[in-house]
C-alpha positions in Angstrom: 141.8 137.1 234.1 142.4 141.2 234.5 144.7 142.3 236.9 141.8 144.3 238.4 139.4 140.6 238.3 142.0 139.5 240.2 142.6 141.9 243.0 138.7 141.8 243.4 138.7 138.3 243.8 141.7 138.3 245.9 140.4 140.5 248.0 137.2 138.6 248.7 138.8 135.8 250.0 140.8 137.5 252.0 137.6 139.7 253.3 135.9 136.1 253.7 138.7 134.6 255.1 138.9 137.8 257.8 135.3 137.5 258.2 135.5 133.8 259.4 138.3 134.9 261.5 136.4 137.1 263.7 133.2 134.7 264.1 135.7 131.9 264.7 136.7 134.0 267.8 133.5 135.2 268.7 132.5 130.9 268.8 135.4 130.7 271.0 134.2 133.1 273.4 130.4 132.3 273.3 130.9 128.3 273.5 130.0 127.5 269.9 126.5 129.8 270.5 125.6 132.5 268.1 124.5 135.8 270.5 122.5 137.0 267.0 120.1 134.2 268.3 119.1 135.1 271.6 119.3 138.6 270.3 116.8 138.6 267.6 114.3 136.1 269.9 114.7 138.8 272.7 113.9 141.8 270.1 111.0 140.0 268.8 109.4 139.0 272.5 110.1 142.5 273.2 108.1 144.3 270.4 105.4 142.1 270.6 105.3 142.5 274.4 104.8 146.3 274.2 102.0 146.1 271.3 99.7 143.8 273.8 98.2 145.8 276.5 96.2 142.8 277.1 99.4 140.5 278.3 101.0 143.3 279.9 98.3 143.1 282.2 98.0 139.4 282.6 101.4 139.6 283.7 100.4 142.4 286.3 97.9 140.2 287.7 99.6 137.5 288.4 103.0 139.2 289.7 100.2 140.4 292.3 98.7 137.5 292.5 101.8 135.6 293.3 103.1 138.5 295.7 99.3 137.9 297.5 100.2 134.0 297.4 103.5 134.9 299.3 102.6 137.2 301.9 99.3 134.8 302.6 101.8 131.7 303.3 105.1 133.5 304.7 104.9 131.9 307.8 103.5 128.7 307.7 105.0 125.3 307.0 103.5 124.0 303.6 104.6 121.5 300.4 105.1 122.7 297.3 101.8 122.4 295.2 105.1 122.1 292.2 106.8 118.5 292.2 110.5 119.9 291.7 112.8 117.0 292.5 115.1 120.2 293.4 113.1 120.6 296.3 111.6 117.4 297.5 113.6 116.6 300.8 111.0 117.4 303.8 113.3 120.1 304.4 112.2 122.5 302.1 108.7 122.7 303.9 109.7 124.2 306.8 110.1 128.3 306.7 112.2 130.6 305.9 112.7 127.9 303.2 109.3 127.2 302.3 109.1 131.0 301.2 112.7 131.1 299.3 111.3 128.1 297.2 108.0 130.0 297.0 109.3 133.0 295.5 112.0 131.1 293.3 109.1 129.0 291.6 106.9 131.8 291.4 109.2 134.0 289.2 110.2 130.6 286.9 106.4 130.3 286.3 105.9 134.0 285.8 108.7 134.5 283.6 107.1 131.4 281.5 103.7 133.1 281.0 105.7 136.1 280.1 107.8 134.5 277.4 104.6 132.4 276.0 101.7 132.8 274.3 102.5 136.1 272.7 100.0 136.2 269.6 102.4 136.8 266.5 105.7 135.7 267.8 107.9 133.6 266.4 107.3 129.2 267.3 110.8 129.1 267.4 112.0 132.5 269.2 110.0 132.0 271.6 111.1 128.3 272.6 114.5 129.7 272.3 114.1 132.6 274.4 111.8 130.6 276.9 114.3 128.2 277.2 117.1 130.8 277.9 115.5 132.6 280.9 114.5 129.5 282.3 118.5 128.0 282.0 119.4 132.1 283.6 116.7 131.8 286.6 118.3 128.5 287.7 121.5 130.0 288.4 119.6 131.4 291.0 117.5 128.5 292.3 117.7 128.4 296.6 118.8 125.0 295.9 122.3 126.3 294.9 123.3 128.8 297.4 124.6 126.8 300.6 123.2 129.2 302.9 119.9 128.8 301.8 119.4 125.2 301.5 118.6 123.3 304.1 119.7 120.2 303.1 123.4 121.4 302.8 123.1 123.4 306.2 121.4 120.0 307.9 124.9 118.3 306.2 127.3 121.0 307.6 125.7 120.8 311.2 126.0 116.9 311.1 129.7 116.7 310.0 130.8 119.9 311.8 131.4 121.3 307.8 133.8 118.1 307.1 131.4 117.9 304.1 132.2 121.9 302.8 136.1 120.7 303.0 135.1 117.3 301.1 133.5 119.8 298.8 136.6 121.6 298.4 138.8 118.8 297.4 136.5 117.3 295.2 136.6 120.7 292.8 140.3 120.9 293.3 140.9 117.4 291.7 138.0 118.2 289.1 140.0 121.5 288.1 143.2 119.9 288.2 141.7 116.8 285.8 140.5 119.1 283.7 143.9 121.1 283.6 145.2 118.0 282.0 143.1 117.3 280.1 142.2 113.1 281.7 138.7 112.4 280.3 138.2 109.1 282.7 138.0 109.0 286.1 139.7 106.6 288.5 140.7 102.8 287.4 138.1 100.8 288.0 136.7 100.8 284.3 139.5 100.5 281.4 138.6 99.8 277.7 140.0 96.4 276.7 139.3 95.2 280.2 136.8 95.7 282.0 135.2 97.7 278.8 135.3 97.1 275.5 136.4 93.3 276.3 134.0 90.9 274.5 136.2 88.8 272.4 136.6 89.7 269.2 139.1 90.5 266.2 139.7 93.6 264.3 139.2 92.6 260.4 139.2 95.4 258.6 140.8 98.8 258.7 140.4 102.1 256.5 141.2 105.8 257.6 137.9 106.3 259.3 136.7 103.4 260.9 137.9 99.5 262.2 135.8 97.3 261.8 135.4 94.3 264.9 133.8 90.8 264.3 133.2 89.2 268.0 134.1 85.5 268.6 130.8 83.2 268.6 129.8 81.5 271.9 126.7 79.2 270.6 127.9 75.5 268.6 125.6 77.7 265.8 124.5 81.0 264.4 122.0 82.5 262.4 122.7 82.8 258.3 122.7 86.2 258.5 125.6 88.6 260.4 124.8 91.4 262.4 126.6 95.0 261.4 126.4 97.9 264.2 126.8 101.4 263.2 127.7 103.9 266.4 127.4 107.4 265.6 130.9 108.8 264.8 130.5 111.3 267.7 131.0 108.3 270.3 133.0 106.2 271.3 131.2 102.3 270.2 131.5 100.9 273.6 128.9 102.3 274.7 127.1 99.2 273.4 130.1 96.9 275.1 130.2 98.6 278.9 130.8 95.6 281.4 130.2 92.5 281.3 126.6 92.2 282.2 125.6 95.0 279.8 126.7 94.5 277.2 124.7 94.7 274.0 127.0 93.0 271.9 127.9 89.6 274.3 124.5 89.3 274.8 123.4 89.1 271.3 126.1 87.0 270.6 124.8 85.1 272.9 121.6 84.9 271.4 123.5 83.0 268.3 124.4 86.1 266.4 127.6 87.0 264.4 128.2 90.6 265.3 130.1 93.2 263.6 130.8 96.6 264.8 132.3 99.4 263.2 134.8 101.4 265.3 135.3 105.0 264.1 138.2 107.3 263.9 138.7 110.0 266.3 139.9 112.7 263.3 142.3 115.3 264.0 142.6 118.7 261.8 144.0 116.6 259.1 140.8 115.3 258.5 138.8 118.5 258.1 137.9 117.8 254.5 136.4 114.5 255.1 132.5 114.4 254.5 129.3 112.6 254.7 130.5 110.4 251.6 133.6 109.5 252.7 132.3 108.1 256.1 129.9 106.0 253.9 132.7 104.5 251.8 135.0 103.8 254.3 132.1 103.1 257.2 129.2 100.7 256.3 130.3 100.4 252.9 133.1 99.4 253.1 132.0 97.2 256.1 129.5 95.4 254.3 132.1 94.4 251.8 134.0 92.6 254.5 131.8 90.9 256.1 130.1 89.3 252.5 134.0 88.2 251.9 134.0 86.7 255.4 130.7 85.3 256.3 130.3 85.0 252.8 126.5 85.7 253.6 124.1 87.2 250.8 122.5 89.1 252.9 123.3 91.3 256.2 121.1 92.6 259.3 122.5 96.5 259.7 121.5 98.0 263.1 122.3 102.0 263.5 122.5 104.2 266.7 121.7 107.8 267.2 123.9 110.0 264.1 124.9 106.1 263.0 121.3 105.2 262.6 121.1 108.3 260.3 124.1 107.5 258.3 122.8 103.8 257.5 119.2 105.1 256.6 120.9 107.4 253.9 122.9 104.0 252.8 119.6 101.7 253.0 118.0 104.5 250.9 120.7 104.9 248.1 120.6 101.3 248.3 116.8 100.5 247.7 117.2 103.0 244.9 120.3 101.0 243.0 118.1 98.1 243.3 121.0 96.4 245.9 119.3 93.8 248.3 122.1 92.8 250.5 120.3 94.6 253.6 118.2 92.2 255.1 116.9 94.3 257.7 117.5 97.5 259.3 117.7 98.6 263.1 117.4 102.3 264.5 118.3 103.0 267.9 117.0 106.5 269.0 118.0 107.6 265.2 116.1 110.9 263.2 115.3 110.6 259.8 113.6 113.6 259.9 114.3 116.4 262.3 111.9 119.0 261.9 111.5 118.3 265.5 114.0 117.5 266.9 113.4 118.6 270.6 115.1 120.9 272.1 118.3 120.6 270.8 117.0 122.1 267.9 116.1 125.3 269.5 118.6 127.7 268.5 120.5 125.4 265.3 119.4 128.5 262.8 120.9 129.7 259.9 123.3 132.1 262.4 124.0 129.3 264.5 125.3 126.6 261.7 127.6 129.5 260.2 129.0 130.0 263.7 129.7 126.4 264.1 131.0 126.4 260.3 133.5 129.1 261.3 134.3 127.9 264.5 135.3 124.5 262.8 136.7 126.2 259.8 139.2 127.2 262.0 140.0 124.6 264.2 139.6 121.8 261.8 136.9 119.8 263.3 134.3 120.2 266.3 135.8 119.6 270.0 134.1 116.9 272.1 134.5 119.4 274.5 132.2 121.9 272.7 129.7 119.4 271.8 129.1 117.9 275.6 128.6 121.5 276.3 125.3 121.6 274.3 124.2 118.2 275.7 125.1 119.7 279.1 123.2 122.8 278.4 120.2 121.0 278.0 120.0 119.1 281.5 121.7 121.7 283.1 119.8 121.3 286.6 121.1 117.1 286.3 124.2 117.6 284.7 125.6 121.0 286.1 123.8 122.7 289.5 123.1 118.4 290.9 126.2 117.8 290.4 127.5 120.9 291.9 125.3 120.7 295.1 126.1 116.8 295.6 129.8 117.2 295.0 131.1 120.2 296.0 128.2 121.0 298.8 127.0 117.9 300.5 130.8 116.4 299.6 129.0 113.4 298.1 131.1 111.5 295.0 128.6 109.7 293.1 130.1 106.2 292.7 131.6 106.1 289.1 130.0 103.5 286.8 130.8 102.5 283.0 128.0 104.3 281.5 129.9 107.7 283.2 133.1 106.6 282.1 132.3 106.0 278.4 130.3 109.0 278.7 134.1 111.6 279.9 135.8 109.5 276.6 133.8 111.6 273.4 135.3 112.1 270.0 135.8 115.1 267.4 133.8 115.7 264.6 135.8 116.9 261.5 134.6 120.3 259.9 133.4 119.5 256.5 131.4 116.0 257.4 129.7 118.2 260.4 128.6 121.0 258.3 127.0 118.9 256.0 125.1 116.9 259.1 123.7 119.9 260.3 123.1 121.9 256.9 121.2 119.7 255.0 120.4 117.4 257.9 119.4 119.4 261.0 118.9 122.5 259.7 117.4 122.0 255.8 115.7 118.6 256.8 116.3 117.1 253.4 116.5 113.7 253.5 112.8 114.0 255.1 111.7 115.9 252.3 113.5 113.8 249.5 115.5 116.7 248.7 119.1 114.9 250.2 121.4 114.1 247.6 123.9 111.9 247.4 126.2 111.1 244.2 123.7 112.1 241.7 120.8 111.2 243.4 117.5 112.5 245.4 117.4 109.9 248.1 113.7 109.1 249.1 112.7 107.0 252.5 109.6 106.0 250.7 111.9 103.3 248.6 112.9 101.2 251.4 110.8 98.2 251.4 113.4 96.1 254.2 111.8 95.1 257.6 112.8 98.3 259.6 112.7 98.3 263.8 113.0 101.3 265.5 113.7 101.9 269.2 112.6 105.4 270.8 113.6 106.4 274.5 110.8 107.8 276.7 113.1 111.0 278.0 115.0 111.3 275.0 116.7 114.5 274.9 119.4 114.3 271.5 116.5 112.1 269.3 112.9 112.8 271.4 111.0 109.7 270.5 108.2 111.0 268.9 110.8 112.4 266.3 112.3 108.5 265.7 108.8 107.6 265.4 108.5 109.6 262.2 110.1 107.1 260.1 107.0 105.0 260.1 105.1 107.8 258.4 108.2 108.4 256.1 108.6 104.7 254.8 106.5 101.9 252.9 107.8 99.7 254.8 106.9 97.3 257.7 108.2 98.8 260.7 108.0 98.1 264.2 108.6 100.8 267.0 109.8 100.2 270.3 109.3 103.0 273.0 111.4 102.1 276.0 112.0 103.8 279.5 115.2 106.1 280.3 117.4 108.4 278.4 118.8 108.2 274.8 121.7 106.0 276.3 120.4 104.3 279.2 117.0 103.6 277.5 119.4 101.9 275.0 121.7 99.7 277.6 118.7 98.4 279.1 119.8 94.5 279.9 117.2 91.7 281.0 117.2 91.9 284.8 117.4 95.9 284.8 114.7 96.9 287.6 112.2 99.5 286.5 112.5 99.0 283.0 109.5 98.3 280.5 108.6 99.1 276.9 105.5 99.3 274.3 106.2 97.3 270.9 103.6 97.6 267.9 104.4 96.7 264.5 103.2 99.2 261.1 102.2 97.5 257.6 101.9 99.3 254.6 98.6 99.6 254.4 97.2 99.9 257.8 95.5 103.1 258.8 98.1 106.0 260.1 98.4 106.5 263.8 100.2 109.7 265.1 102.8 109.4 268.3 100.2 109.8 270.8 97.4 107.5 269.6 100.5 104.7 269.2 101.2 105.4 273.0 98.0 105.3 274.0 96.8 102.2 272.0 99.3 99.9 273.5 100.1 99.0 276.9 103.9 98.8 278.6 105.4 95.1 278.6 107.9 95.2 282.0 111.1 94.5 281.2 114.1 94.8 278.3 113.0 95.5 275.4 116.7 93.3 274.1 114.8 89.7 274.3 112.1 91.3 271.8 114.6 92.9 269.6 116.4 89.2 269.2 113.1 87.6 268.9 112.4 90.2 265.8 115.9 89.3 264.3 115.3 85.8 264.6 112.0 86.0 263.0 113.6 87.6 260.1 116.8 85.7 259.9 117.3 82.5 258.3 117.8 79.0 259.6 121.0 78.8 261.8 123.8 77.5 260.4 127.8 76.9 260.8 130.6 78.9 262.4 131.8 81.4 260.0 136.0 81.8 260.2 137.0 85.1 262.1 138.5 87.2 259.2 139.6 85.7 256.1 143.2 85.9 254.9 142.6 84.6 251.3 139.9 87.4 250.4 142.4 90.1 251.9 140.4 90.6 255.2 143.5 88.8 258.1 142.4 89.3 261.8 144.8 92.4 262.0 144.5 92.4 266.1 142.4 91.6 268.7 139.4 93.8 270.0 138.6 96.6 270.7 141.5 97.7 268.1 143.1 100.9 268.1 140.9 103.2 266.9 139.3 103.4 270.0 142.5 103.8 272.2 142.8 107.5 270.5 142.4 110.4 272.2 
C-alpha cells in the first residue's frame, strides 16, 4: 500500500472514529434519542401544515369551538365527557377544576387533530411527532401541579401537609438510591429466597448463559423436558417470582422437567459478542445438555419476549438442517416480524439505530438504565407523572411486590449482539421477509412444521399482540394463539386463582382459511381464568407418555450439578 493509500485510510478511521465520538456524546445527552428524528417529523408536519388552507382552518374552528365549549361551562360543575383515569376522582367535577381539566383535554385533543390526518405526510412522522407533543403536553397536565389538583389539596388539608413532608422524604431516599446505584428496594423480596427459589441445580455453564434444571415434585414426568428461553435483556426470574407465581414450580408441578437458561449480564468485555454467539452458547448449547441428561430425543422449547425471537431463528435454521429434536415451540409475547411493532417502533429509524450503534460503540454495550428509559417513555403518565403524584404528592408508597422488584434488577445488552437485533431485526425486518441470514443461510418461517403456541397480551406495549399474532400468517404450521389480559409481563405471570384474568384460545391448521387479528378476536369468546392450565393441557397433548425421573445433571457425559439454583449468573450486577 502507498504511503499516500495509507494516510487516506488512516485518516478515515480516525474521521469515523471522531465522528462516532461526537454522536456517542450527543446519545449521552439526548438519552439514547436521535433529535434528527423529531426534527425531520416536525419539518415535514410543518410544510405540509402551511400548503393546506383547508386544515389550517379546521384547526381554527375547533380552537373556537373549544374556546366556545369553555366559556359555555366555566362555571358549572360537570364530568368529563373524556374517561381519563387522570381525572376520575369526583373531585375533578367541581370548578375551578372542572375548567383546568377542560382546557388541559381540550388542547391534547386539538393538538391531535393538528398533528393527524395531514394528506401527504409521512405514516411514520406523524405517529412520531404525534406521540411527542402528546408525551410534552402531559408535563403540563392539572393533575401534576399540587396547587391545582384537588385530590393532593383534599390530602394536604386532611393531614395538615404531613403528606407534602412524606412526599419529601420519599424523593430524598429515591435520589439517594439512585446515587448508589441499589436497583432493589427494601428486603422483603431477595433472589435465592424468596425469588428465584424453586429447587433446582445449575448443570451447565458457558460465557453467556447457565443453564438450571429444577428438581421434579410428581413420582413421574412427561418423556419430553421443557427448555425456557428469557430474553437476554431480563433477568429469568421473572418467570420464578414467589412462591405462588411462579411459572416454573407450577409446571413442574404439572409433571414437567424444566430447564431454564440463565443469561450473562456482559460487561464491555463482551462488546463483540453477537446474535450467533448467544445461539451457540444459549439454546444450543442448552439443548446439548439436556439430550446428555434426560437423554430425551426430543425437547419442548418455550421463548419469551427477545428469547422467543432468538429460539424462532434456532427452530428456523433447524427445520432447514432437517434437525427434529424440537418437539414443539412456545412464544410468549415474542415478534417474528416487527413491521409493527407498536409504538416502540416509532422513532427506531435509520438515525436512531446509528445513534444507539454509537452510543454503544462507545460504552461497550447498552445500559439497563437507558433501555428502561424507552420502556418508561412509553407509559409515561403510569410509570413517571403516577408515580410522581402518589409518591411524592399524596406521600403514598405503593407496597413493593416481586413483579416491581424483578422489574429495578435489568441487564446490559452488549454492543455488537444489539446492533444486529435492531438492524436486521427491528429496523430491516428480515427474518419476516426471509431475508435473515444466519451461517450461510436465508432463514424462512415458512419451514417450520413443529406445533407452535403463541401467547399475546391484550395491553402489550414491547410485543402489541396483534404483532405476535403474525407468526400464524408467517408459518405452515399448526399454531395456536392465546390472547390473554394485562401487560407484556403481567399478562404473562398470570397464575390460576388471579382475579380478573381471562383469555381467548383458537388453534390455526395449514390449510384453513386466513383470519386477520381482529376477525380472530371477534370469532372467539374470552374463557375466565389463566390461560397456564391451557398451556399444560397443550404440552400434554403433544408430549409423550410420562415416564421415569431423569438424574439432575449427569457427571459421566460432562454435565455435574455445578451448584444449586438460581446460580450465579443471576447474582451479577
Amino acid at each position: 500500500m502507498s504511503e499516500t493509500n495509507w494516510n487516506t485510510t488512516g485518516m478515515q478511521a480516525y474521521g469515523q472514529a471522531m465522528d462516532r465520538a461526537a454522536r456517542a456524546t450527543i446519545a449521552g445527552m439526548t438519552r439514547g434519542l436521535a433529535p434528527s428524528v423529531l426534527a425531520t417529523a416536525t419539518l415535514d408536519w410543518m410544510m405540509h401544515l402551511a400548503s393546506a388552507p383547508g386544515k389550517q382552518a379546521e384547526l381554527y374552528e375547533k380552537a373556537v369551538t373549544a374556546a366556545s365549549t369553555m366559556m359555555s361551562g366555566a362555571f358549572a360543575a360537570h364530568e368529563s365527557p373524556v374517561k381519563d383515569r387522570r381525572f376520575a376522582a369526583e373531585q375533578w367535577s367541581r370548578q375551578p377544576f372542572a375548567a383546568l381539566r377542560d382546557a388541559f383535554l381540550l388542547t391534547e385533543d386539538w393538538w391531535q387533530s393538528a398533528t393527524t390526518g395531514l394528506r401527504g405526510m409521512d405514516r411514520a412522522h406523524e405517529a412520531a411527532l404525534s406521540f411527542s407533543v402528546r408525551q410534552a403536553l402531559d408535563v403540563f397536565s392539572p393533575s401534576n401541579v399540587p396547587f391545582f389538583n384537588p385530590e393532593v389539596l383534599s390530602r394536604t388539608a386532611e393531614t395538615g401537609g404531613a403528606n407534602l413532608l412524606q412526599g419529601a422524604m420519599n424523593f430524598a431516599s429515591d435520589m439517594a438510591q439512585f446515587a448508589s446505584g441499589a436497583t432493589v428496594n427494601g428486603t422483603e423480596f431477595r433472589v435465592g429466597e424468596t425469588l428465584a427459589a424453586t429447587p433446582g441445580k445449575v448443570v451447565a455453564r458457558t460465557h453467556l448463559m447457565e443453564l438450571i434444571q429444577y428438581a421434579p415434585t410428581t413420582a413421574t414426568v412427561h418423556a419430553e423436558p421443557v427448555l425456557i428461553v428469557p430474553a437476554w435483556i431480563m433477568k429469568y426470574y421473572i418467570l420464578d417470582l414467589s412462591q405462588q407465581n411462579s411459572l416454573v414450580r407450577w409446571l413442574v408441578a404439572q409433571g414437567h422437567t424444566v430447564f431454564m437458561i440463565s443469561w450473562r449480564n456482559p460487561d464491555s468485555s463482551d462488546r463483540d459478542l453477537g446474535l450467533v454467539d448467544y445461539l451457540d452458547q444459549g439454546p444450543r448449547a442448552a439443548l446439548k445438555a439436556i439430550q446428555a441428561i434426560t437423554g430425551a430425543p426430543r425437547i419442548h422449547a418455550a421463548g419469551y419476549c427477545l428469547g422467543g425471537t432468538l429460539l424462532s431463528i434456532m427452530a428456523a435454521q433447524m427445520a432447514h438442517d432437517h434437525d427434529e429434536r424440537l418437539a414443539s415451540m412456545t412464544l410468549f409475547a415474542a415478534q417474528v416480524d416487527f413491521s409493527e411493532a407498536g409504538e416502540l417502533a416509532l422513532f427506531i429509524s435509520e438515525a436512531q439505530v446509528a445513534l444507539l450503534e454509537d452510543m454503544m460503540w462507545h460504552q461497550g454495550y447498552l445500559d439497563s438504565d437507558q433501555m428502561s428509559g424507552a420502556f418508561t417513555l412509553l407509559r409515561s403518565n403510569d410509570l413517571v407523572w403516577s408515580r410522581m403524584i402518589h409518591e411524592y404528592l399524596m406521600g403514598e408508597r405503593p407496597h413493593a411486590n416481586d413483579l416491581m422488584t424483578w422489574n429495578a434488577d435489568a441487564t446490559r445488552m452488549p454492543y455488537r449482539m444489539h446492533s444486529e437485533y435492531l438492524r436486521e431485526l427491528f429496523l430491516e425486518n428480515r427474518f419476516a421477509e426471509g431475508k435473515f441470514e444466519l451461517e450461510g443461510h436465508k432463514l424462512a418461517l415458512k419451514d417450520l412444521r413443529l406445533p407452535i403456541l403463541a401467547v399475546g397480551t391484550e395491553s402489550d406495549h414491547v410485543a402489541p399482540w396483534r404483532s405476535v399474532f403474525k407468526i400464524q400468517r408467517l408459518s405452515d404450521a399448526e399454531v395456536t394463539f392465546i390472547l390473554t389480559s394485562g401487560g407484556h409481563n403481567a399478562g404473562i405471570v398470570s397464575e390460576p386463582g388471579h382475579k380478573r384474568r381471562h383469555y381467548r384460545i383458537a388453534t390455526a391448521r395449514h390449510g384453513d382459511t386466513y383470519q386477520d387479528a381482529d376477525e380472530w378476536f371477534a370469532a372467539n369468546k374470552p374463557v375466565e381464568g389463566s390461560w397456564w392450565p391451557a398451556w399444560a393441557t397443550w404440552l400434554a397433548a403433544h408430549s409423550a407418555p410420562h415416564g421415569k425421573l431423569p438424574p439432575m445433571g449427569n457427571p459421566g457425559a460432562g454435565y455435574p450439578a455445578l451448584c444449586d439454583a438460581p446460580g450465579t449468573y443471576v447474582l451479577q450486577r
